[in-house]
LOLUM-152415 format. One line per field, with one value per residue (C-alpha): residue number from 1; chain; z, y, x. Coordinates in steps of 0.001 Angstrom, whole numbers, always signed. Layout:
k (NUM	...)
c (A	...)
up (Z	...)
north (Y	...)
east (X	...)
REM end
This chain:
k (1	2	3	4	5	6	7	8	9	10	11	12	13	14	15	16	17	18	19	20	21	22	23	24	25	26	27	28	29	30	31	32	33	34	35	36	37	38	39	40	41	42	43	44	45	46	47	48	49	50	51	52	53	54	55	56	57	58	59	60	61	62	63	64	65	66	67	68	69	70	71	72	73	74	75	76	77	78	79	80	81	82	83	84	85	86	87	88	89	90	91	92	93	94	95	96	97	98	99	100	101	102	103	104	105	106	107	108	109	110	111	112	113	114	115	116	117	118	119	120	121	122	123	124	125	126	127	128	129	130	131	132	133	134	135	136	137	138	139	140	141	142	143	144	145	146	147	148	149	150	151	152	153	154	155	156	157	158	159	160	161	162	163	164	165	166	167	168	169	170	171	172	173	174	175	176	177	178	179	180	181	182	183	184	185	186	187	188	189	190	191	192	193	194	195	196	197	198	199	200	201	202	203	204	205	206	207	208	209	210	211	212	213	214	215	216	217	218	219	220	221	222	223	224	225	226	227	228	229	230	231	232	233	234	235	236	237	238	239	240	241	242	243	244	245	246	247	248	249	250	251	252	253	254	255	256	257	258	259	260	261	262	263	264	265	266	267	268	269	270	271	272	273	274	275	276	277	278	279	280	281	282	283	284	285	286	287	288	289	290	291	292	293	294	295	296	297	298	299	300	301	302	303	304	305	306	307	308	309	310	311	312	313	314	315	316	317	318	319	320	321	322	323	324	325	326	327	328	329	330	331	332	333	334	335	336	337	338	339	340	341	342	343	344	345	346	347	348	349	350	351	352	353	354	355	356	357	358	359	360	361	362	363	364	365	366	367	368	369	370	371	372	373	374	375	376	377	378	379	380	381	382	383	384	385	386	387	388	389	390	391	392	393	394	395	396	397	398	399	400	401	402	403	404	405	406	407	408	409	410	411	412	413	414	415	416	417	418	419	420	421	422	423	424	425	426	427	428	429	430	431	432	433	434	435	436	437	438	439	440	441	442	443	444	445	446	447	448	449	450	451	452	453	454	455	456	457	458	459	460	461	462	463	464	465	466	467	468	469	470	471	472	473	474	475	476	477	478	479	480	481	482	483	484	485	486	487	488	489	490	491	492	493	494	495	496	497	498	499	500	501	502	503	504	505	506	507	508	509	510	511	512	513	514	515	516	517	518	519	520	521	522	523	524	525	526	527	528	529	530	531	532	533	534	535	536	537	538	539	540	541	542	543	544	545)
c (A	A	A	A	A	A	A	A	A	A	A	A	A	A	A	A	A	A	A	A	A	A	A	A	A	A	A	A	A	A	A	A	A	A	A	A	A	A	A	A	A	A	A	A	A	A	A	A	A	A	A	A	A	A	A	A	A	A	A	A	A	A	A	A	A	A	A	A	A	A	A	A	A	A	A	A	A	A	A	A	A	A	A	A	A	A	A	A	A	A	A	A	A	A	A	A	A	A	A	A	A	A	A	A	A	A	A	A	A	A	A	A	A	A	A	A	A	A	A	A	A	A	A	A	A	A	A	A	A	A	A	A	A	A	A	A	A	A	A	A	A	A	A	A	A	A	A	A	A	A	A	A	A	A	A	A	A	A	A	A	A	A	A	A	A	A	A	A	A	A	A	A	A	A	A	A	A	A	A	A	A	A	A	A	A	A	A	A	A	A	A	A	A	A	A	A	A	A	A	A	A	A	A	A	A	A	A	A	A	A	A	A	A	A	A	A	A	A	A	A	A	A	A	A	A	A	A	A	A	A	A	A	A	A	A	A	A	A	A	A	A	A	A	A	A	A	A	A	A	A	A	A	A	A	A	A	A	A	A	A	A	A	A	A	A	A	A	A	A	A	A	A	A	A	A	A	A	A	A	A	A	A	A	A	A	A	A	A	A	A	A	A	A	A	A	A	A	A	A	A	A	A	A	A	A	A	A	A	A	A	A	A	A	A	A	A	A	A	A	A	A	A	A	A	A	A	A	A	A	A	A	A	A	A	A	A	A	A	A	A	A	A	A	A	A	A	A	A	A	A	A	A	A	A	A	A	A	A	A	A	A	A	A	A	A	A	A	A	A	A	A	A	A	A	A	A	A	A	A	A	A	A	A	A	A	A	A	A	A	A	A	A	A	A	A	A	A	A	A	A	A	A	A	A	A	A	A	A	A	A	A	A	A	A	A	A	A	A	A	A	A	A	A	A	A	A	A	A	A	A	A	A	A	A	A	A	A	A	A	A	A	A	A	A	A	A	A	A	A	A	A	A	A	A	A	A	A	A	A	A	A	A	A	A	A	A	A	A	A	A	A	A	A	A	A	A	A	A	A	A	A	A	A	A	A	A	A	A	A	A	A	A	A	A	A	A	A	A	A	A	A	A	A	A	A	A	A	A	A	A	A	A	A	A	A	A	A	A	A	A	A	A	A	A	A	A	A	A	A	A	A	A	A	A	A	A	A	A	A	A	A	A	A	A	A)
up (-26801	-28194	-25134	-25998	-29205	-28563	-26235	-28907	-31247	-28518	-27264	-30435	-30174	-26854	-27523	-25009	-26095	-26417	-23480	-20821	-17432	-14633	-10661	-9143	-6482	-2886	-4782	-8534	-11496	-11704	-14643	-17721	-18918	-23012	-21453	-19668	-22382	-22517	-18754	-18662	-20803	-18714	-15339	-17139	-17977	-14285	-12521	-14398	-13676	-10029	-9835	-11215	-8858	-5651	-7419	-6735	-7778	-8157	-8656	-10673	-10236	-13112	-11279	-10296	-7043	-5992	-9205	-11741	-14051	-17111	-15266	-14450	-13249	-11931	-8665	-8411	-5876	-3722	-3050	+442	-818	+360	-1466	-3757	-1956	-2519	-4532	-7394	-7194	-8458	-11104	-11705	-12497	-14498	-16741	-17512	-18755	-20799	-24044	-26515	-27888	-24208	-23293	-23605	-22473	-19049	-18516	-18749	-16561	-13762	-14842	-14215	-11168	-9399	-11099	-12163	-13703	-16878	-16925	-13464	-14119	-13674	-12053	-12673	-11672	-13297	-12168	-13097	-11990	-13885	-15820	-19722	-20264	-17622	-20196	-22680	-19939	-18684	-21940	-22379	-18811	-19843	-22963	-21255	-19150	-22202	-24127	-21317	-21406	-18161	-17333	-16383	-14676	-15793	-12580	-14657	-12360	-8676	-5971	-5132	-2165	-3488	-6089	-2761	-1201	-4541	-4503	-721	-1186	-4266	-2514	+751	-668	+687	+4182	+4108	+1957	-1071	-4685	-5897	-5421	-4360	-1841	-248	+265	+1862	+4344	+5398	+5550	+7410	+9781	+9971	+10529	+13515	+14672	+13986	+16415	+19495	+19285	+21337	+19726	+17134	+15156	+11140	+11549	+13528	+10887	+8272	+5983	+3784	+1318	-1165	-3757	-5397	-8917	-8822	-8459	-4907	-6089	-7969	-5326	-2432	-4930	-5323	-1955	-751	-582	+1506	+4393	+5249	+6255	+9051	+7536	+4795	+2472	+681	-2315	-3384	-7049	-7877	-11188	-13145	-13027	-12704	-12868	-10816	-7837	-9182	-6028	-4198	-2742	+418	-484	-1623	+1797	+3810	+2157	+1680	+5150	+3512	+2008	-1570	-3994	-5011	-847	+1164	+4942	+7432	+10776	+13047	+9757	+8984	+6239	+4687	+1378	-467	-2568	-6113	-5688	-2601	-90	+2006	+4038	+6269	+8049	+8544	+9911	+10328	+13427	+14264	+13560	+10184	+11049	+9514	+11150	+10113	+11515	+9721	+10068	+13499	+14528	+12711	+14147	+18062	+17700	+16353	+18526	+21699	+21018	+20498	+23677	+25179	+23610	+24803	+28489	+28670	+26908	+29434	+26659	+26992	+23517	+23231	+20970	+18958	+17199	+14326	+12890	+11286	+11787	+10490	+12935	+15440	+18681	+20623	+18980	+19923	+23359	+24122	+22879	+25149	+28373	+28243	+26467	+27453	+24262	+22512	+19934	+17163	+14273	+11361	+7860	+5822	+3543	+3841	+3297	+6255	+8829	+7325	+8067	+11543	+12136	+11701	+14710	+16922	+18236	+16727	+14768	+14056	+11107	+9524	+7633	+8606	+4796	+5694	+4189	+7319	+8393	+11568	+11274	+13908	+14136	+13160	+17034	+17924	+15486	+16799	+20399	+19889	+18142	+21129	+23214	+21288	+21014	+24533	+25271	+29017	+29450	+31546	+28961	+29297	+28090	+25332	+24211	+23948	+21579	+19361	+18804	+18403	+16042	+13758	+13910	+12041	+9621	+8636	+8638	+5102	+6531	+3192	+2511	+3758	+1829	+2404	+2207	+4969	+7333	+6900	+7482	+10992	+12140	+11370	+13487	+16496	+16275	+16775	+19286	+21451	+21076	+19785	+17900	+15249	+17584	+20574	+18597	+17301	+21370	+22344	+22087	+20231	+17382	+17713	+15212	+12389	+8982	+5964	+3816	+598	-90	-3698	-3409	-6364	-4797	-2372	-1515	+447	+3117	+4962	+8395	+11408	+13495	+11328	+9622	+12810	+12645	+9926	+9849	+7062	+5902	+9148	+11653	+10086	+12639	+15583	+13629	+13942	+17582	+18238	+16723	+18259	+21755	+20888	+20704	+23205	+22469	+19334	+17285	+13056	+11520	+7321	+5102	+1271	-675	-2262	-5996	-6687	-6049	-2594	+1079	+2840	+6147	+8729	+12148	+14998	+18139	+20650	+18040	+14275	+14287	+15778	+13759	+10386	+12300	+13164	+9498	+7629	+9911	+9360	+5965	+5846	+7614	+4746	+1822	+3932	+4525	+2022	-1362	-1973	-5353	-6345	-4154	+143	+1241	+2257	+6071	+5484	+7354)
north (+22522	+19500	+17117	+18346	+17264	+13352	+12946	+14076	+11208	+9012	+9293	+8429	+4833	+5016	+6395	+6662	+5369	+8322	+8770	+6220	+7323	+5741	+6768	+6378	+4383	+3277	+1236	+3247	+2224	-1187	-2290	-4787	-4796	-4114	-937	+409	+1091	+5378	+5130	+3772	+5594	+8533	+7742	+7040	+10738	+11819	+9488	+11719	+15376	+13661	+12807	+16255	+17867	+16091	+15896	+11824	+8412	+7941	+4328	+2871	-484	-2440	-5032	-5604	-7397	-9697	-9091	-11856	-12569	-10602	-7439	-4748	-1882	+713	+2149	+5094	+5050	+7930	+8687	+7549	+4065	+5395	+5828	+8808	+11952	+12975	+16092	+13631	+11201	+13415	+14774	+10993	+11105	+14313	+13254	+9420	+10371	+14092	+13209	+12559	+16239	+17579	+15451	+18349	+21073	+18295	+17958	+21751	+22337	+19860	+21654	+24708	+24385	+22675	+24701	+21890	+22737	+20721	+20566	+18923	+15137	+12833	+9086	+6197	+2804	+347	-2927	-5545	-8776	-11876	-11315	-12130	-8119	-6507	-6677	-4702	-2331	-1797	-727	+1719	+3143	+3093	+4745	+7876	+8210	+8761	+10578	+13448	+12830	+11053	+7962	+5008	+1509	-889	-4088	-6460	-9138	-8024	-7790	-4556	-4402	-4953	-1760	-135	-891	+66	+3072	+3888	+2928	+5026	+7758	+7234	+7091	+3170	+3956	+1725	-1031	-2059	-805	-4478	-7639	-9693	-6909	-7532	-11055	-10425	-7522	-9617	-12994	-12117	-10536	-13608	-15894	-14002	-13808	-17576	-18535	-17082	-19741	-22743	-26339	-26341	-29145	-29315	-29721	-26826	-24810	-25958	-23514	-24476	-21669	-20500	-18211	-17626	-18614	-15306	-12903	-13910	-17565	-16806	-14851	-17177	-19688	-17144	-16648	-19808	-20112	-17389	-18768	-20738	-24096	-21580	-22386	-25376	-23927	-26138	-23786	-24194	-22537	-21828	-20609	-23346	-24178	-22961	-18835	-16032	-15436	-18229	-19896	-19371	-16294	-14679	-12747	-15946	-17864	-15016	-14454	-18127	-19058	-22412	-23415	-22863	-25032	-27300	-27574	-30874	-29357	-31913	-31191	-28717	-27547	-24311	-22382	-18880	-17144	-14247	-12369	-11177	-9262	-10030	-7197	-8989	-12471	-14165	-17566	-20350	-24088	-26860	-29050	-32539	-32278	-30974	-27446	-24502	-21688	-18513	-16053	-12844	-9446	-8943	-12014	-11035	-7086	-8720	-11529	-9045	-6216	-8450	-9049	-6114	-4779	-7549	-6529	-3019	-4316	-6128	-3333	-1433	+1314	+3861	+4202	+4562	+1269	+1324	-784	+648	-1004	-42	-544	-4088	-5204	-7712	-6745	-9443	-8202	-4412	-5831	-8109	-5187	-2470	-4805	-7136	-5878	-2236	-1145	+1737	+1141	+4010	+3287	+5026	+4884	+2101	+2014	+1875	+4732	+5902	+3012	+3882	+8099	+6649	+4377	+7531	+9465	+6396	+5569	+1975	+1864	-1403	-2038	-4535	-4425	-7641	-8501	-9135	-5821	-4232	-3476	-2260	+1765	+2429	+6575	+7287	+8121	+5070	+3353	+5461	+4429	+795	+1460	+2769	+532	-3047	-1144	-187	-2788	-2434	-4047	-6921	-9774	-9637	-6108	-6276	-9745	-7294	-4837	-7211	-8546	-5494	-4230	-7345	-7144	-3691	-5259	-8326	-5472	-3618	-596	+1642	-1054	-3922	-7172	-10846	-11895	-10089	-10343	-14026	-13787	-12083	-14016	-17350	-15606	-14812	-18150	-20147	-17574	-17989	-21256	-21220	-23409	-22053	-23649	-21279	-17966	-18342	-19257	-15709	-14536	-16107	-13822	-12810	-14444	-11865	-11279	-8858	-8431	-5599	-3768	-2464	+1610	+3796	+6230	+5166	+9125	+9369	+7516	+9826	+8712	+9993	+8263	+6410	+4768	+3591	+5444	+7155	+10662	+10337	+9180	+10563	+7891	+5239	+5343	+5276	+2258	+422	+1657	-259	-3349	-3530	-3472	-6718	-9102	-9792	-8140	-6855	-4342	-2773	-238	+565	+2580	+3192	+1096	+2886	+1067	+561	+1541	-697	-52	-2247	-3558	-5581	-7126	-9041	-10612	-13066	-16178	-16485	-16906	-13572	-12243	-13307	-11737	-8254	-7956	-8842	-6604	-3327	-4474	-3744	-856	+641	-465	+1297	+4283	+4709	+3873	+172	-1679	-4539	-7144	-6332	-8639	-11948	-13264	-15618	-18605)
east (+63227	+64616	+63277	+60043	+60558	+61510	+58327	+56173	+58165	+57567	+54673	+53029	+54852	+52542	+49503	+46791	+43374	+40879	+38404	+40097	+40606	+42885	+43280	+46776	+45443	+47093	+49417	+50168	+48261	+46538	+44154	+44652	+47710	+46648	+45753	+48665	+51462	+51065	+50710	+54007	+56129	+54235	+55127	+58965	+58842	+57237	+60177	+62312	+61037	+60882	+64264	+64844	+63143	+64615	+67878	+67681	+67195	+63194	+62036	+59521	+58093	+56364	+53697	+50289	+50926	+48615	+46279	+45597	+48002	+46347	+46865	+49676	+50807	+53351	+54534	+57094	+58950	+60439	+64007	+64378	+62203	+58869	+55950	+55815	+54522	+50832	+51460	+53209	+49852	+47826	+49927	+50833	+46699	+46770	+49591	+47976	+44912	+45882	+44484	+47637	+47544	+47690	+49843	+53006	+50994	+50165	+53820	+54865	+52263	+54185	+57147	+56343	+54487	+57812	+59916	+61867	+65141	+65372	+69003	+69610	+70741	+67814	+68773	+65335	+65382	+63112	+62689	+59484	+57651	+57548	+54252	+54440	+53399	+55998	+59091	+56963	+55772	+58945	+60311	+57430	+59166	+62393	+61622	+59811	+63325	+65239	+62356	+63037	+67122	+67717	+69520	+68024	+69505	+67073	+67372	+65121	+63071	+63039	+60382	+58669	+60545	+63882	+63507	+62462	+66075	+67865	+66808	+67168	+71140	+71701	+70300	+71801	+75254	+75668	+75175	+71883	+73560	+74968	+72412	+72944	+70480	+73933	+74015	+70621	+71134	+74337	+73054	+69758	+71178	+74434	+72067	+69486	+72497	+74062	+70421	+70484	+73153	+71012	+68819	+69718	+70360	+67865	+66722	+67141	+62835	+62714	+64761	+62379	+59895	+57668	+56842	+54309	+55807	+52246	+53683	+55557	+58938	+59344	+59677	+62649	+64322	+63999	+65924	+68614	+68705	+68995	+72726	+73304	+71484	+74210	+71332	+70616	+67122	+65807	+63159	+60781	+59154	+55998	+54243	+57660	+56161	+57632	+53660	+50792	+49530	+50697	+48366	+45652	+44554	+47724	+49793	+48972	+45617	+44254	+45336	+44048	+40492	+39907	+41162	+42693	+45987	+47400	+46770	+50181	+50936	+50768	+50594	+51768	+50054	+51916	+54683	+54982	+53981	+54030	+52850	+54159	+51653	+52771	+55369	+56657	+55502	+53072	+53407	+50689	+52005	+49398	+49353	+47283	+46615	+46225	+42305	+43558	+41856	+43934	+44952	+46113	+48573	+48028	+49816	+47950	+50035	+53333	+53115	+52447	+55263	+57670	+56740	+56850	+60574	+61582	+59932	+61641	+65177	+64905	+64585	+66955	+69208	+68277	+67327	+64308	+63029	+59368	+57741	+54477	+52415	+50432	+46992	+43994	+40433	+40359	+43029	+41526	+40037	+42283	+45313	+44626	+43726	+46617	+48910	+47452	+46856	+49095	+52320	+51606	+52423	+51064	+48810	+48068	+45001	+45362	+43259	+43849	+46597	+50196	+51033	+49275	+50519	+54237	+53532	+52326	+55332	+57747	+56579	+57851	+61633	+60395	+57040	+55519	+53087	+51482	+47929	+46191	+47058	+50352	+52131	+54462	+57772	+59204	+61021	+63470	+64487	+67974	+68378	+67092	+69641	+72464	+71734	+71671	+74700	+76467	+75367	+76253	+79843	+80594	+83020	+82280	+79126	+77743	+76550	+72356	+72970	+75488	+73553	+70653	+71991	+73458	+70480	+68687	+71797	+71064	+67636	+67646	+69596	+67623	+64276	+63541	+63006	+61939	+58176	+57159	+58917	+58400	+61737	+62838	+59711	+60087	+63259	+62740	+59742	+61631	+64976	+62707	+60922	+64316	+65535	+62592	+62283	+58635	+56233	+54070	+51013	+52657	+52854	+49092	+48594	+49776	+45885	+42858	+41155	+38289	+35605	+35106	+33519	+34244	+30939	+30545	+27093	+26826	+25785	+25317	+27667	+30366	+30754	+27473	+29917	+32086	+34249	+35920	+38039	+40705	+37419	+36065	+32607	+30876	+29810	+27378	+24717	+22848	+21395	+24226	+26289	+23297	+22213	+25727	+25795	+22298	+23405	+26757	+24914	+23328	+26568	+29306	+32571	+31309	+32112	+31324	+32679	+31958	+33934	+33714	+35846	+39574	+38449	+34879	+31307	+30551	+30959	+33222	+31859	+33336	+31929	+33224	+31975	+32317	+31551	+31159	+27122	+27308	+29764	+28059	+24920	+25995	+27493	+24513	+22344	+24941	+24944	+20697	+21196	+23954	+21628	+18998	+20583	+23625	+21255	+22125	+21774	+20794	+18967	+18712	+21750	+20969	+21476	+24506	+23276)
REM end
């Protein structure tokens, strides 16, 4: 077979160095970017037997998100924008590291266990981020497309989450929007500025952002951006990228781990600020006082703010649709609390990753997720959607109610419903903001968090950790979990939970209670007891004050 033929040519323009083996992690592929050329042009030809298979546009996504600079990698990207199923990550896996003279026999293998028929039409996007290696990398892509005979629509710089819409309107024949970048701005900020005009007499300050495009992609799409917003809201940009490195001391991991502002931003007390991380999926908002102490708003905060509108919304509509909020493990006790007792909304914990929050979300009229990282997005079911519909048309109704559905109609248009993306989260958080007439200081007021600390203990096998219970308690090693029981009972409005890290050879553990001291306390003690128990490395961990 001819095909066969051309990725053989190709592949030794990409060859794979002997012996080196790469997981398709949560989030695709992510290591230094000298080593990822053969995984590329691989995944180029896997998009394609994908898009063969489901007889649709598959996307692929050059980046490394909130990485350092030096490194990349690639997500593919399913046909309705989601994640790419399971079954495809692991032959994702198989097909990077085949040795280059197994590399044909790997890909028949795929072949033959879908069945795919090599003479459907096969449809890739590629789009990439704005590190120095992504235009090579995303040639390596493009060439494993053609390598196999598909076509391929190379987009060029865009965010993760904008390759994510592409490929949801391809596939959805228009009906979600329009497969252009022109046509995202339109479709989000039309809906932000009819959101807008709900919100009474506001000030040019309060319509002010000041934001922190961590040196990357997102940077150069709030600047294209900016003129469809119609001065329905004043950006200030900060590590635009004409300076400084991608993701080096800036972007929204950095903000949210350090608990302090990027570097390159001048906070006024009270302004307020956001960051994007890499490539633009994940947002965490932040402030500082009038003591000068910063505060951060993380997903927790963004999933309860957006989640306590639309709950709102739906009353007012006068519409039954059932609302949930989805976290994981690491979400803060207050939020889960203030959710469940005071918002009477149902809360769901799943394991951590998107993935699973997204699966979650699905099972919901409206699912809400965020990661405490900042990566969410809000689903709405398509019966959901048609209801609202319905209702914001009927001509008949009194004003509260129609007002209602408008706003809920817009709402779903200003939300990326396929990933979570920056751009439009920011763009909803600063639309319910103005329409409820809030400060920055009064959304962090909705509940306090709960003092907290993350700590890592180096194992020689993060496998001898096994949980139940969406990560909340561990199963093995035995007496673990008694021993985090124990220590828990110590503290006020504590709680620790450990699970084995997704990436490297540590368990992850993470404490909170009813101040920091005690917080910091608890985690160093389960922290002993996991060396203890779980055959820790290195020196006992130290008590942290």
């Amino acid at each position: 077979m001819s095909e066969f033929q051309e990725v053989s040519k190709q592949s030794g323009v990409h060859p794979k160095p002997a012996g080196l083996v790469l997981q398709y992690g949560t989030a695709g592929f992510r290591t230094n970017a000298k080593l990822l050329d053969h995984i590329m042009f691989r995944m180029g030809l896997l998009a394609t037997l994908r898009s063969k298979t489901t007889k649709a546009t598959i996307g692929v996504m050059v980046t490394a998100s909130h990485n350092p600079e030096e490194d990349n990698g690639v997500k593919l990207v399913d046909p309705m924008g989601e994640m790419v199923s399971p079954t495809w990550e692991v032959y994702a896996t198989q097909l990077a590291n085949a040795e280059q003279e197994d590399l044909l026999a790997a890909l028949k293998d795929i072949i033959e266990k879908e069945a795919v028929n090599m003479s459907q039409e096969a449809k890739v996007f590629v789009g990439k981020d704005t590190r120095g290696s992504s235009a090579r990398l995303s040639q390596a892509v493009l060439d494993g497309v053609s390598a196999l005979g598909g076509h391929s629509k190379d987009y060029g710089l865009v965010t993760t989450p904008q390759l994510h819409y592409m490929v949801c309107c391809q596939n959805t024949q228009g009906k979600y929007g329009e497969a252009t970048v022109e046509g995202y701005y339109k479709k989000l900020c039309q809906a932000f500025i009819k959101l807008s005009k709900n919100a009474s007499n506001c000030t040019d300050d309060q319509k002010h952002l000041s934001v922190d495009g961590a040196n990357g992609i997102g940077a150069l799409k709030v600047r294209e951006m900016e003129s469809h917003l119609k001065k329905e809201l004043h950006i200030s940009l900060f590590n635009d990228g004409s300076e400084g490195k991608l993701n080096h001391q800036c972007g929204a991991d950095f903000v949210k781990v350090q608990q302090k502002p990027p570097t390159g931003m001048e906070i006024s007390p009270g302004e307020r600020c956001c960051s994007f991380d890499g490539d633009a999926d994940r947002i965490v908002y932040y402030y500082s006082d009038s003591e000068g102490t910063f505060h951060l708003l993380d997903g927790d905060k963004v999933a309860t703010l957006i989640s306590t509108f639309l709950k709102e919304l739906l009353t007012s509509a006068g519409l039954d649709l059932k609302i949930a909020v989805v976290q994981t493990a690491y979400a803060n006790g207050s939020s889960t609390n203030y959710l469940e007792n005071t918002m009477k909304v149902t809360v769901r914990c799943t394991k951590t990753g998107v993935k699973h929050l997204h699966h979650a979300a699905q099972e919901f009229d409206i699912g809400v997720y965020f990661e405490a990282n900042g990566h969410g997005t809000v689903l709405f079911s398509k019966a959901a959607e048609e209801k609202i519909q319905q209702l914001a048309e009927n001509s008949s109704l009194i004003d509260e109610k129609k007002r209602a559905a408008l706003l809920l109609q817009n709402t779903i248009n200003v939300i990326n419903q396929t990933v979570g993306d920056a751009i439009s989260d920011m763009l909803l958080i600063e639309a319910i903001l103005a329409i409820k007439g809030m400060t920055i200081h009064q959304w962090d007021a909705i509940y306090t968090d709960l003092p907290n600390r993350q700590l890592k203990v180096k194992v020689s096998d993060r496998r001898v950790i096994d949980t139940t219970d969406a990560e909340r308690r561990a199963v093995s090693p035995a007496g673990l979990q008694e021993a985090i029981d124990t220590l828990v009972k110590k503290y006020r409005k504590a709680r620790s939970f450990v699970r084995p890290s997704g990436t490297e050879d540590v368990v992850r553990v993470y404490a909170e209670a009813e101040t920091q001291d005690s917080a910091d306390d608890l985690a160093h003690e389960v922290s002993l007891a996991v060396y203890r128990l779980a055959g820790g490395v290195g020196g006992e961990p130290k008590p942290l004050h």
